[in-house]
PLY file of the C-alpha trace (Angstrom):
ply
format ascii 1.0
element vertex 428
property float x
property float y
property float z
element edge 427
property int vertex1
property int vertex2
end_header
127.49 196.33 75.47
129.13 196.64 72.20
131.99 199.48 71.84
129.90 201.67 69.07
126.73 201.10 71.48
125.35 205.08 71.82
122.68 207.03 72.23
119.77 205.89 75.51
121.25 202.43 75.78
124.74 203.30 76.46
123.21 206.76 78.91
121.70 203.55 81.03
124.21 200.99 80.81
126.87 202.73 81.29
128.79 202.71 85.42
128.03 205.58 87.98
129.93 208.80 86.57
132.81 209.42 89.03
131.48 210.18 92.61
132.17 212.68 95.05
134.19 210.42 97.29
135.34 207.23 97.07
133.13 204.43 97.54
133.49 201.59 99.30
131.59 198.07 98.55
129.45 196.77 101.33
127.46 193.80 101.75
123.61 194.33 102.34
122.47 191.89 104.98
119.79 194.60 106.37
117.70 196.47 103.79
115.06 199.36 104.53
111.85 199.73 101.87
109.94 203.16 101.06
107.24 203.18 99.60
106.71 206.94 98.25
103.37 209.08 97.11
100.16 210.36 98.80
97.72 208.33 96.74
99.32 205.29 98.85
99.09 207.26 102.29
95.45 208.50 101.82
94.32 204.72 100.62
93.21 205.61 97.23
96.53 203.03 95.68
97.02 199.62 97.11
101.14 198.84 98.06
101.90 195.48 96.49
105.71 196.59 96.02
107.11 196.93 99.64
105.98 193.16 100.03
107.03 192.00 97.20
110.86 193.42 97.41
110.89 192.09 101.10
110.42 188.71 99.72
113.22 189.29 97.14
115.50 189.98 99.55
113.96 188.30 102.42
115.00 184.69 100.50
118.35 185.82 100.05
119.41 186.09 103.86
118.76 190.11 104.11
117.23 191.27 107.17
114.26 193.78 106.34
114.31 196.51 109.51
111.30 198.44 107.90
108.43 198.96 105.54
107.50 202.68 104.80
104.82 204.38 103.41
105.36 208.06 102.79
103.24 210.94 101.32
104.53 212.99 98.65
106.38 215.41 100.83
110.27 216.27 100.48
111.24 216.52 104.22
109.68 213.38 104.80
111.41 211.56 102.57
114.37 212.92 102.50
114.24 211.80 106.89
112.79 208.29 105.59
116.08 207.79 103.45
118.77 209.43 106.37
116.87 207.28 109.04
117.30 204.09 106.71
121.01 204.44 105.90
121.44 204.62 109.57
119.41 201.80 110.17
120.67 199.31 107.16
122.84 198.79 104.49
120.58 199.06 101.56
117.40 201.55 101.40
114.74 201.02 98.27
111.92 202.74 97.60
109.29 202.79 95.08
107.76 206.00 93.84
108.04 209.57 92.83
110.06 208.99 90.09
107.49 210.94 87.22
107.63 214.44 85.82
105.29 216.18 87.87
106.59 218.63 90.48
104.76 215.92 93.36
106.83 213.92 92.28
109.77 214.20 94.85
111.65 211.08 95.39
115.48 212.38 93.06
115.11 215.82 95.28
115.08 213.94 98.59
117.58 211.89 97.68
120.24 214.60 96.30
119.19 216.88 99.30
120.35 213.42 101.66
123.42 213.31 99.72
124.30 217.06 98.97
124.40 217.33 95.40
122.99 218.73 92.72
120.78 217.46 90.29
121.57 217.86 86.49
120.31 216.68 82.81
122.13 213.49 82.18
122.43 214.01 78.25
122.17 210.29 77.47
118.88 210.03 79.55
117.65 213.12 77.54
117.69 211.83 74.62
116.68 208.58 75.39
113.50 210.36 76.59
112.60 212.63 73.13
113.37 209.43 71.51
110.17 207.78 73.07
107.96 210.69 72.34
109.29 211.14 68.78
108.49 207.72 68.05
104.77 207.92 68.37
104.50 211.84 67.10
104.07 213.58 70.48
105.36 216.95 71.31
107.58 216.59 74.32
107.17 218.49 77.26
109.95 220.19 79.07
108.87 218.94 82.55
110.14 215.37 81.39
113.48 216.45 81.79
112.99 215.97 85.47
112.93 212.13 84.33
116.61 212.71 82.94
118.08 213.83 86.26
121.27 212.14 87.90
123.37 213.28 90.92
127.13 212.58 90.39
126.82 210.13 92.81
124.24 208.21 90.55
123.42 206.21 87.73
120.90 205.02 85.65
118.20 202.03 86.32
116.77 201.24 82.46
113.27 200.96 82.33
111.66 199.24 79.31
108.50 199.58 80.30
108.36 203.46 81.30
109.86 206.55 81.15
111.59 206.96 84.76
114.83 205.14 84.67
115.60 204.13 88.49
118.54 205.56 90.64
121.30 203.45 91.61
122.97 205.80 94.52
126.43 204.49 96.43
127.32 206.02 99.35
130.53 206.64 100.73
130.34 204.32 103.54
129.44 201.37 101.00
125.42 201.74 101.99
123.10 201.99 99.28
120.41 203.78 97.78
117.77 201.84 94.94
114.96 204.00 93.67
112.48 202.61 91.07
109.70 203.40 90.02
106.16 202.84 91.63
104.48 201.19 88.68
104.53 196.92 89.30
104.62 196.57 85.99
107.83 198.61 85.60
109.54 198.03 89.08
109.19 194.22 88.69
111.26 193.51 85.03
113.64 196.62 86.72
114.71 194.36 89.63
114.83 191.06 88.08
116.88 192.32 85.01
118.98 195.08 86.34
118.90 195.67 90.58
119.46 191.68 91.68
122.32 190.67 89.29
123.86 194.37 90.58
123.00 193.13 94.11
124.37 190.09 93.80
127.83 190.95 92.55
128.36 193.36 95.15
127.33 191.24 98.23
123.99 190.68 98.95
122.80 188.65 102.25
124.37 185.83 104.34
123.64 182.51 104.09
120.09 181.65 105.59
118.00 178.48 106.24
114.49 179.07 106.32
111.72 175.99 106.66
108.27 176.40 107.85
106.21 173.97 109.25
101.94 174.17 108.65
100.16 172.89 111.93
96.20 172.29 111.97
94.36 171.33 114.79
95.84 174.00 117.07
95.51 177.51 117.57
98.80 179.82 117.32
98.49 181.00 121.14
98.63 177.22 121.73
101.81 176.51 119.58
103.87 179.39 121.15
102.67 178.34 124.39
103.79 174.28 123.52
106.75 175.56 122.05
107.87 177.85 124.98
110.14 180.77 125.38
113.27 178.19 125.14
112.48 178.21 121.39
110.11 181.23 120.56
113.35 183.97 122.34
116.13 182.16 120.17
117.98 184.57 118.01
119.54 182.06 116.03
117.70 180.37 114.65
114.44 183.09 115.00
111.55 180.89 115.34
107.82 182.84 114.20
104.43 181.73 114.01
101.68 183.10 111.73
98.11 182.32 111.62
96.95 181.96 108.25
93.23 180.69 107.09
94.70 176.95 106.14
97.37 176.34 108.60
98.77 178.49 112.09
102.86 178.83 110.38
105.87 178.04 112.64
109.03 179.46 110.38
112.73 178.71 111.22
115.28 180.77 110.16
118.52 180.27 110.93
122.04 181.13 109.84
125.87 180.06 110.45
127.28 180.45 113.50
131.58 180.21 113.57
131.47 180.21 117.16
129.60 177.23 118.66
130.46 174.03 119.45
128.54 170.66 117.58
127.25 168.11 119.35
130.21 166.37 119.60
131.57 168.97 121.62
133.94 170.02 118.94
133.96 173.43 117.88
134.68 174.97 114.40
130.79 176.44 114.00
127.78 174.77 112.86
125.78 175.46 109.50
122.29 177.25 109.20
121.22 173.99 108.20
122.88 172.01 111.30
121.15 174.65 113.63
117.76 174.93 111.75
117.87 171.20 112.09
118.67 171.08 116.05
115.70 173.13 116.76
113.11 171.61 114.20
113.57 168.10 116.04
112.75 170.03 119.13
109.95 171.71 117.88
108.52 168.52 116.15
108.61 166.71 119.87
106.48 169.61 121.00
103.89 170.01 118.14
104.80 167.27 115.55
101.10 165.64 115.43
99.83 168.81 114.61
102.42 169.10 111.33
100.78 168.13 107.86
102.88 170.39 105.69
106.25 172.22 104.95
106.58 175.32 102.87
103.99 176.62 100.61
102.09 172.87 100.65
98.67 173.39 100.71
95.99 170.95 101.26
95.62 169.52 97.63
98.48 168.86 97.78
99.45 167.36 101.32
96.44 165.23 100.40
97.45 164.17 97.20
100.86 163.05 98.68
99.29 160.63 100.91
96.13 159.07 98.63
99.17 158.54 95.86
101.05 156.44 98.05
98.31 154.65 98.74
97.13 154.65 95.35
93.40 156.07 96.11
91.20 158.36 94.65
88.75 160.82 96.93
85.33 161.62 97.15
84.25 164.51 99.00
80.41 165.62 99.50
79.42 168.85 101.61
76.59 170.82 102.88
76.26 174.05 104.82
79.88 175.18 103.30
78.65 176.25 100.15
81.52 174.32 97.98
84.09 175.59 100.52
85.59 172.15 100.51
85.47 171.74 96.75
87.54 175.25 96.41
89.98 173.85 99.00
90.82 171.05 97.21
90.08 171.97 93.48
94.10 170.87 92.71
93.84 167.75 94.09
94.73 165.09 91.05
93.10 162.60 93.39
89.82 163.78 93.69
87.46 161.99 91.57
84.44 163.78 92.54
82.95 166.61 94.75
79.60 166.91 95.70
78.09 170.18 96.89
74.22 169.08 98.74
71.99 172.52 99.30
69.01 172.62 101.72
68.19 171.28 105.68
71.56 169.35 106.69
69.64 167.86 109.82
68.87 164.35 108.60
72.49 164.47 106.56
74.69 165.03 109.91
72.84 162.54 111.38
73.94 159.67 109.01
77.38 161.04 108.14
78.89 157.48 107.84
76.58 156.30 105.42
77.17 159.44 103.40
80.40 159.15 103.93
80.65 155.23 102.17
77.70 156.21 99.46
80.03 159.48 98.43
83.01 157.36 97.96
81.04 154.39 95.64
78.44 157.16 94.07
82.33 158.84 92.80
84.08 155.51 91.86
86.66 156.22 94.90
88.81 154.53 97.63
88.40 156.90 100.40
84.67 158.92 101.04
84.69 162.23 102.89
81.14 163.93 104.39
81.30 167.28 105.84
78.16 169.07 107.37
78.82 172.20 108.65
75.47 174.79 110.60
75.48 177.41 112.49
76.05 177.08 116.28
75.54 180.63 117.85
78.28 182.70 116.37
80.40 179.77 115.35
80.06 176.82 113.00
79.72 172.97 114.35
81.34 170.83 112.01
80.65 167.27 111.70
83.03 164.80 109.52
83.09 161.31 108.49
85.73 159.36 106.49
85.61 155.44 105.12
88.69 154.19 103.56
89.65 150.74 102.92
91.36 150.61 105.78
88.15 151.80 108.29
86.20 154.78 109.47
85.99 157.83 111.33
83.26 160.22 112.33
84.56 163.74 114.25
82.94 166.94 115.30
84.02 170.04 116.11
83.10 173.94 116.18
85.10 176.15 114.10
85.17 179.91 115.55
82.78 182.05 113.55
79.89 181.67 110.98
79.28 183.11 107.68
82.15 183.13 104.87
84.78 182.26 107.28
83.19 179.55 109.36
83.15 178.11 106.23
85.88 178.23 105.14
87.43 176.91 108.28
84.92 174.18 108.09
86.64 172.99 105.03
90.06 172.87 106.16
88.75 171.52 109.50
87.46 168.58 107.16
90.75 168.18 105.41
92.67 168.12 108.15
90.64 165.18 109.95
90.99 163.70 106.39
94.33 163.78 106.32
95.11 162.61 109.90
92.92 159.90 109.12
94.93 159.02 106.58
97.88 159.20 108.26
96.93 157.37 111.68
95.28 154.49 109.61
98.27 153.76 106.99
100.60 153.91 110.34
98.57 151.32 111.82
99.08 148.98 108.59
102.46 148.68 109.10
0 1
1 2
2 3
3 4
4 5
5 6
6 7
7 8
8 9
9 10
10 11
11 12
12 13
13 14
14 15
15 16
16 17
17 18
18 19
19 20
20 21
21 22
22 23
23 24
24 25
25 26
26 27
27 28
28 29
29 30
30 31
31 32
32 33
33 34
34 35
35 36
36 37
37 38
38 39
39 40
40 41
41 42
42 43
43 44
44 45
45 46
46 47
47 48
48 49
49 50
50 51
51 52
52 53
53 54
54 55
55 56
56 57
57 58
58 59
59 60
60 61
61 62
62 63
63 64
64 65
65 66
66 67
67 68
68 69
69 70
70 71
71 72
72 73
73 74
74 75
75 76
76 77
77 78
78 79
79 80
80 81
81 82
82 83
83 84
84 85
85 86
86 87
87 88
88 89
89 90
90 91
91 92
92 93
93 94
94 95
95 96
96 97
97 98
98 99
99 100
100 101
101 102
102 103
103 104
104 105
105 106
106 107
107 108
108 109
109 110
110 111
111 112
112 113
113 114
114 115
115 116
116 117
117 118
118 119
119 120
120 121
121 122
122 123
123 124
124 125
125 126
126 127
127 128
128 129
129 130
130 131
131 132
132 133
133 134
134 135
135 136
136 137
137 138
138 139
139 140
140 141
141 142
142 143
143 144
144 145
145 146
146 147
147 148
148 149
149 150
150 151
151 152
152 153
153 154
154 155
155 156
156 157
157 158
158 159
159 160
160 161
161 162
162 163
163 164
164 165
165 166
166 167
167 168
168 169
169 170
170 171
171 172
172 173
173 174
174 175
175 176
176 177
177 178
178 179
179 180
180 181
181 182
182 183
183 184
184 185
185 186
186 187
187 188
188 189
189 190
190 191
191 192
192 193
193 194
194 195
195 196
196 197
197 198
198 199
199 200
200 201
201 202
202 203
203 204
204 205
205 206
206 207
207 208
208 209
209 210
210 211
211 212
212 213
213 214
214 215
215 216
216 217
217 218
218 219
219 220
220 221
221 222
222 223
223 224
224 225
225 226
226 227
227 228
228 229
229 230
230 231
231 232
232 233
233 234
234 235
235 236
236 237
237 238
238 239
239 240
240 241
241 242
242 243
243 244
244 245
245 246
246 247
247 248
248 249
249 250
250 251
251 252
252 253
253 254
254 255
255 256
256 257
257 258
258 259
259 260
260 261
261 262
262 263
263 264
264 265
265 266
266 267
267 268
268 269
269 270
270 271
271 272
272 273
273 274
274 275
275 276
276 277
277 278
278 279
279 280
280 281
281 282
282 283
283 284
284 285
285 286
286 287
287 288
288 289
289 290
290 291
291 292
292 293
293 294
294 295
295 296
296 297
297 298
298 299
299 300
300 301
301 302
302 303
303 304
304 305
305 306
306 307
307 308
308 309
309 310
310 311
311 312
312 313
313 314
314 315
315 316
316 317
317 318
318 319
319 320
320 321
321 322
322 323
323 324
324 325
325 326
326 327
327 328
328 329
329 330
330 331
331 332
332 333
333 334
334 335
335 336
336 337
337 338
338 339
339 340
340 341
341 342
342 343
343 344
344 345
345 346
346 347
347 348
348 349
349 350
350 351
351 352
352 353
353 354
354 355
355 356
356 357
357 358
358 359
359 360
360 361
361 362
362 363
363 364
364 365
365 366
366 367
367 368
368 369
369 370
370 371
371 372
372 373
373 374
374 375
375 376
376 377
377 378
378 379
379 380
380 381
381 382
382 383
383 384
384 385
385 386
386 387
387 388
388 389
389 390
390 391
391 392
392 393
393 394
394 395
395 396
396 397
397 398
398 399
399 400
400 401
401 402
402 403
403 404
404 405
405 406
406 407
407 408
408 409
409 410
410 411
411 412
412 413
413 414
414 415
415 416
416 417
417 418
418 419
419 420
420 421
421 422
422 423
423 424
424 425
425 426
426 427
């Protein structure tokens, strides 16, 4: 910032005015999230931001002890933000930053820290600036937006008119409060809260992989994986069960203390440990692993037709175009076929739909997927041709309706892609 810099931008850009006791820097590697105001606790608003700032910090090593939603109600914030400093380093919360008197979130927080809340005089005018520029009268209970506690500064917001409170505390733990808006919290963190973060110490060093597993239910992949690897504390092994894939996530980080596996000691990496347990977990589950991170099917598929150089056909009844969705980024799918009406006589000749699919599309590798009701669950029958042979599988997917659908789709693109695999394995 530019010496002659004055008026709003210099109020928010300037450092904390001088605290009330000395503050020492401390790294975050444990952060708390609040998530402040009635309309959130009573279901009327949606909270997008607690998630959202988990991930943030989440990917940069920092342990997340809590999410918090809180109605607009001093005492219990001002307990949310004493039992968070005790339980981590850094506390953030979204909310209650406006004019009104519901509005709560600076009172808490200078109550917590025993001060006193006053006019910042840079914030004030930054604030009759905004309304002056489009003609309005401004309203005295804006002020409120101009607060600071000594122990306090400024968060800019572009985007609104509650700047954010960046709050040390003596013992190096931190307060961030933004506002609840996504459209103003999320340009607040990215431009001024992270780079702040980061300079001060945020997080430890942290290897995190996940591994996506089909073809096997999640009580069946903790059970396979046993308590020798699901109790670990380092590396902390989780599964989730999503609609395309049941999740295993390893996260791991350094450890000074433990010896390699040459019996020397001097500590091992995250990535050394994260790496010691994956090859376990991979003996346990590995035929059951068609993706890391984020893949998704498209693109798991993809992968493998490109390094064969083939291009897909798919056709599908009963699923109404839930395999089409699934696999609407696929670069190598040449066509997608969506039949309507009585599957009976399809199912029954799978193969051949299976082969006409692929030459009707001008592709390598044909896919047919009938999927009808069985009870309360969805039979699934799938074929596959490929230059390299055929395969016809069935199987009953829990559920009907919208989600036995659905998990008739990925059912079919995970024989697909199995077939895939087991075939070009065979070539070699």
């Amino acid at each position: 910032m530019p010496d002659d810099a004055n008026g709003p931008e210099r109020a928010l850009c300037r450092p904390a005015r001088a605290t009330l006791q000395a503050v020492s820097l401390r790294t975050a590697i444990s952060a708390e999230i609040l998530s402040i105001g009635t309309e959130l606790t009573v279901g009327d608003t949606r909270d997008t931001n607690a998630g959202e700032i988990a991930g943030w910090l989440s990917e940069r090593g920092v342990t997340i002890t809590r999410l918090v939603a809180l109605p607009d109600d001093l005492e219990s914030v001002r307990t949310a933000f004493a039992e968070g400093l005790l339980r981590a380093d850094l506390v953030v919360s979204t909310g209650g930053l406006g004019p009104t008197p519901d509005d709560l979130t600076r009172e808490a927080i200078a109550a917590l820290c025993g001060e006193t809340v006053a006019v910042d005089e840079g914030l004030e005018a930054w604030l009759r600036e905004l309304w002056a520029r489009r003609n309005l009268p401004f309203i005295e209970a804006n002020l409120k937006q101009a607060w600071l506690i000594p122990s306090a500064s400024a968060i800019p917001n572009d985007n609104g008119t509650a700047p954010g409170w960046w709050v040390e505390r003596p013992d190096g733990r931190l307060i961030v409060a933004l506002p609840g808006p996504p459209r103003e919290m999320r340009p607040m963190w990215q431009a001024s809260v992270l780079p702040r973060l980061l300079e001060r110490g945020l997080g430890r060093e942290l290897e995190v992989r996940t591994l996506r597993t089909s073809g096997i239910g999640e009580s069946m992949v903790v059970d396979r994986l046993g308590p020798d690897v699901m109790e670990l504390t380092n590396p902390v092994v989780t599964t989730y069960a999503r609609q395309e894939a049941v999740d295993v996530r390893i996260a791991a980080t350094p450890e000074t203390n433990r010896a390699g596996g040459d019996g020397r000691r001097g500590g091992l990496t995250a990535i050394e440990i994260a790496d010691e347990v994956e090859t376990i977990i991979l003996a346990r589950i590995g035929e059951h692993v068609w993706g890391r991170g984020q893949a998704t099917w498209a693109e798991a598929l993809d992968d493998i037709l490109a390094r064969c150089g083939w291009r897909l056909a798919t056709s599908e009844s009963g699923t109404r175009g839930a395999l089409a969705a699934l696999l609407a980024e696929c670069n190598a799918l040449a066509r997608a076929t969506v039949i309507s009406g009585d599957a009976t006589a399809y199912r029954r000749k799978a193969q051949q739909a299976a082969e006409s699919t692929a030459r009707d599309g001008g592709a390598d590798v044909g896919l047919a997927l009938v999927a009808r009701l069985r009870g309360d669950d969805t039979a699934v029958t799938v074929a596959v041709t490929t230059p390299l042979g055929t395969h016809r599988e069935r199987r009953v997917v829990f559920l009907g309706g919208q989600q036995g659908r659905q998990r008739a789709a990925v059912a079919a693109a995970a024989i697909l892609h199995a077939t895939l695999v087991r075939q070009t394995k065979e070539q070699r």
